[in-house]
N, C-alpha and C positions, 0 to 999 in steps of 0.2 A: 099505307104505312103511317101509321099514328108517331107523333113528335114522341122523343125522349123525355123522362118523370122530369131529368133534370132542367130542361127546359118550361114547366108547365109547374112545376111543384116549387114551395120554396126551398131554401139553401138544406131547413132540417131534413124535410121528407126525402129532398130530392138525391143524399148521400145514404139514404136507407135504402133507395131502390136501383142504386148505380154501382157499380166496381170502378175502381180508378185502375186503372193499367198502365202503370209504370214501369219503364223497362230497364232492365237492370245493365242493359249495352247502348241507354242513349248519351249525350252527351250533352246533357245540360249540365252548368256548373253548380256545386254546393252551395245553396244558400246563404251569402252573406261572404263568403271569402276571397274573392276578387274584390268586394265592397270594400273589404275590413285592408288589403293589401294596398288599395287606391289610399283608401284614409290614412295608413302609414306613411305612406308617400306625401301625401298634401296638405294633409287635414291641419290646419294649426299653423301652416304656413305660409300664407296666399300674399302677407304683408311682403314678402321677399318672391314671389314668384313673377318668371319673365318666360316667355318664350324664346325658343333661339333664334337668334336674331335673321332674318332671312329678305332678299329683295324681289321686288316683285316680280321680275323679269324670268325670275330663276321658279315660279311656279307657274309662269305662261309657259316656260320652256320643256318644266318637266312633263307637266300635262299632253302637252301637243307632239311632243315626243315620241311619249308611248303609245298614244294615239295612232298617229301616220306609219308608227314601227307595225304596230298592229292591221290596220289599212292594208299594209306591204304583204305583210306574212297571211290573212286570210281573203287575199282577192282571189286566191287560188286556195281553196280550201278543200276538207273528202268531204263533209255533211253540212249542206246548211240548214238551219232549220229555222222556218217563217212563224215567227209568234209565239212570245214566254211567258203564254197563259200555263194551268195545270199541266196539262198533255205537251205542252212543247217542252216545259223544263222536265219534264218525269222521263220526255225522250232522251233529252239531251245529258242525264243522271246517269243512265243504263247505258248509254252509249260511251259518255266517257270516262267510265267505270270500268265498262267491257274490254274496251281498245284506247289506252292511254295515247297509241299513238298517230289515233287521226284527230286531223285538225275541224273542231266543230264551229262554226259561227253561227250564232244565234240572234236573228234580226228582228226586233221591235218596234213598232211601230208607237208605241207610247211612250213618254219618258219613265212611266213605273210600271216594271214588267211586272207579272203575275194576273192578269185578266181579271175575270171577275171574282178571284179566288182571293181576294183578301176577304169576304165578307160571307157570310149563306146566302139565303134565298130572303127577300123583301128585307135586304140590309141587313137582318138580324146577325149576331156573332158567330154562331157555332158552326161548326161544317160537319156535315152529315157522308159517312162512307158504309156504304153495303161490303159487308164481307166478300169476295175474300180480299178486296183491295185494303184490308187491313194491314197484310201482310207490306205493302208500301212505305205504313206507318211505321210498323214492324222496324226495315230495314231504315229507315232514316233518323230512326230513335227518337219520332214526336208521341210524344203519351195523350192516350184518349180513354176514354169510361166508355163502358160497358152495359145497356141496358138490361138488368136481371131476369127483365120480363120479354123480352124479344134481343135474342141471341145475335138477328140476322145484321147488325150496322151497329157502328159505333161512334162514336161522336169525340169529335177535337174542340176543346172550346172555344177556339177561338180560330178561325181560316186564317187570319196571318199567321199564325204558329205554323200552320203547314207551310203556307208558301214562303215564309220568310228563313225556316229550316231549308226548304229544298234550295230556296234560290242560291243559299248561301253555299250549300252544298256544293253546286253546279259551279257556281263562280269559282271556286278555290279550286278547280280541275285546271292544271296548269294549259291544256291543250282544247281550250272552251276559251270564244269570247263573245260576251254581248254587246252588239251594235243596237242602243235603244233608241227612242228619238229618229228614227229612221223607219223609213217605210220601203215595203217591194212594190215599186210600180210594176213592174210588168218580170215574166218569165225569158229567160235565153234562151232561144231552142237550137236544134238542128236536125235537117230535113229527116226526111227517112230514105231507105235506098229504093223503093218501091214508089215515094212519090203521095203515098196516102197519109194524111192529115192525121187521123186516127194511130198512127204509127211513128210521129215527131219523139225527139228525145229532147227532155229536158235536161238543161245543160247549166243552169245558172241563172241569178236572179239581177235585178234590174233595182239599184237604191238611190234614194236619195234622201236629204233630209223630210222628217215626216211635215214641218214648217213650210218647205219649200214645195212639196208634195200638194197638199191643202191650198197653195195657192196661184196652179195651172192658170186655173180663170181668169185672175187680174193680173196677172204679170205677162212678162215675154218671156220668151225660152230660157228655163232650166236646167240644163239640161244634166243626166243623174250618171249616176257610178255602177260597177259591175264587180259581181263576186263569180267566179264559177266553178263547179263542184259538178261532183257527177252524180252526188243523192241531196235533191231537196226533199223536206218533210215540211208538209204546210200543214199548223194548225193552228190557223186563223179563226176560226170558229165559225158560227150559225151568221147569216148574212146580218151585215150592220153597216157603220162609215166605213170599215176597212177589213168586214169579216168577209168568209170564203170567199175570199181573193182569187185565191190559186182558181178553184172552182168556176169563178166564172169566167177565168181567162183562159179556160179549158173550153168553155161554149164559144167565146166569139172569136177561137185559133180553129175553130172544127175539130178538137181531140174529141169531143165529148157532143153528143147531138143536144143534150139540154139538162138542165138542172134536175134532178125530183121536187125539191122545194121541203124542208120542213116539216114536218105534219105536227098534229098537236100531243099533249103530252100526255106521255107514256112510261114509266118509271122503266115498269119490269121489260118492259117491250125496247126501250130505246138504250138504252147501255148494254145489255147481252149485241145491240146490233152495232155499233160503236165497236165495241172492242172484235167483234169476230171476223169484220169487216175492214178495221184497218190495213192498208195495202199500198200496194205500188196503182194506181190507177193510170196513169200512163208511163212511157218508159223514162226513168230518170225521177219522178215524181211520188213520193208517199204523201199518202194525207189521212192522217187522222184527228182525234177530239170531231166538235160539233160540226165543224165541215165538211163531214161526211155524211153529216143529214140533209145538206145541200143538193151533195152529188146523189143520195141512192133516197132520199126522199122517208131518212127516217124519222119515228118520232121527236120529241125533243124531251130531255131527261127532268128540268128545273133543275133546284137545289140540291143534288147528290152529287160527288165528284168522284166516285169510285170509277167510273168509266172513263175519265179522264186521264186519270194513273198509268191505268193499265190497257189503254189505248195507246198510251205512252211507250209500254212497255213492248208492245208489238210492235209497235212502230219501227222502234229501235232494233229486234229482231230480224224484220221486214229491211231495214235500210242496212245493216251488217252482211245478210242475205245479199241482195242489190247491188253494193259494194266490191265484195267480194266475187261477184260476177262480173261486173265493168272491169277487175282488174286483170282475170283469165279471160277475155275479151282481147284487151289491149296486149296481152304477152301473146295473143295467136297471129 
């Protein structure tokens, strides 16, 4: 797949051979008119501007507040979902889109979610989507161009526009909350009735701060916090400091005999495997995005994030599925 004109050509040539695709249902504001309302408001008069008057005690308190309210309300959560890279928040979008009223907690392990998707491939800006995960685009109202001479992928100019669109998205779901800064040590489980490893239920995840997480080795006992749900979704991504997590704590519980391992990169080969593949891999447990190249040893995709999307989007299919089974489970 050869780069976009607009990336390779300059600014003239490269609006010759691209379509801009502006959607007429997204939700960017008009140019200049939230500016022009702010400068009514201020402009002209900063000589008299104060803020209201406020004590500090009263934003330790508001803070920590909704925090521990928060804490309370999803230690018992129905979805959690491990990592608000592409595929974790595109899960977390569809799912509490779908069902307003399960309660999703979303746990990151960095203090800036969004993975490696604020940027393309080797740092560059634009972010590359193979069709049909346009339709993604589509529905979150970010605008991308059109290459005239290859129909198959479209391009965002910029990766924060996508992720910074979705996140914002996802956040403002009243019944979503992100735990960043925080990392899953370990999995909850419970037995099976049969006594086989391969047949454990995952039950819930294992948190702590990600600070305190990092630093087992010099310190003494930390010891971490518990959320518990009856669908976790891990997408942690391709092994790293804190990728396919869930994955390898599937090899050393006995869920899983051993990792595949990665293989090298394959565009057209490793995203059609991604997305057709996302699943429940053991019971209680979805995993999708790159930590499923972990588990079933697929290629790796680089710089395209269509299979991220729409990994996402299954996921969330798969864990609605899941859900809706643990809870005619529990009424028999």
């Amino acid at each position: 797949m050869s780069p976009p004109a607009a990336l390779m050509e300059s600014p003239i040539a490269a609006s010759a051979g691209l379509k801009q695709n502006v959607l007429s249902s997204g939700t960017l504001p008009v140019m200049g008119e939230s500016q022009t309302k702010l400068l009514d408001m201020f402009g002209g008069k900063w000589d008299q501007f104060n803020f209201a008057p406020i004590r500090e005690s009263q934003v330790s308190r508001a803070m920590t507040r909704r925090y521990f309210q928060d804490l309370d309300k999803y230690a018992e959560s129905d979805v959690v979902i491990v990592g608000a890279g592409s595929c974790g928040l595109s899960t977390a979008y569809v799912l509490a889109k779908s069902r307003p009223n399960l309660k999703i907690a979303i746990v990151e392990a960095n203090v800036s979610p969004g993975g490696g998707a604020w940027l393309g491939g080797q740092l560059f800006s634009a972010m590359v989507m193979r069709r049909p995960a346009d339709a993604f685009l589509n529905e979150l109202g970010v605008p991308y161009e059109e290459d005239l001479e290859n129909p198959n992928y479209v391009v965002v100019k910029h990766a924060a526009l996508f992720t910074s669109t979705l996140l914002s998205r996802v956040l403002s779901f009243p019944n979503v909350k992100l735990f960043n800064a925080t990392s899953v040590e370990d999995l909850i489980t419970r037995p099976s009735p049969n006594g086989n490893p391969k047949d454990t239920r995952i039950a819930g995840v294992v948190v702590n701060w990600t600070l305190v997480t990092l630093h087992h080795d010099d310190h003494s006992c930390m010891d971490p916090n518990t959320i518990n749900a009856p669908v976790i979704i891990s997408t942690t991504g391709h092994d790293g400091p804190f990728g396919a997590f869930s994955a390898k704590r599937l090899v050393s519980m006995s869920s899983v005999d051993k990792l595949g391992g990665m293989r090298g990169l394959d565009m057209n080969s490793a995203e059609d495997a991604i997305v057709k593949n996302t699943r429940e891999v053991t019971k209680g447990l979805i995993i999708g995005g790159m930590e499923l190249s972990e588990i079933d040893g697929f290629n790796r995709m680089g710089p395209t994030f269509g299979a991220m999307t729409l990994s996402g989007v299954k996921a969330a299919e798969e864990a609605l599925k899941v859900f809706d089974e643990r809870k005619r489970e529990c009424a028999e």
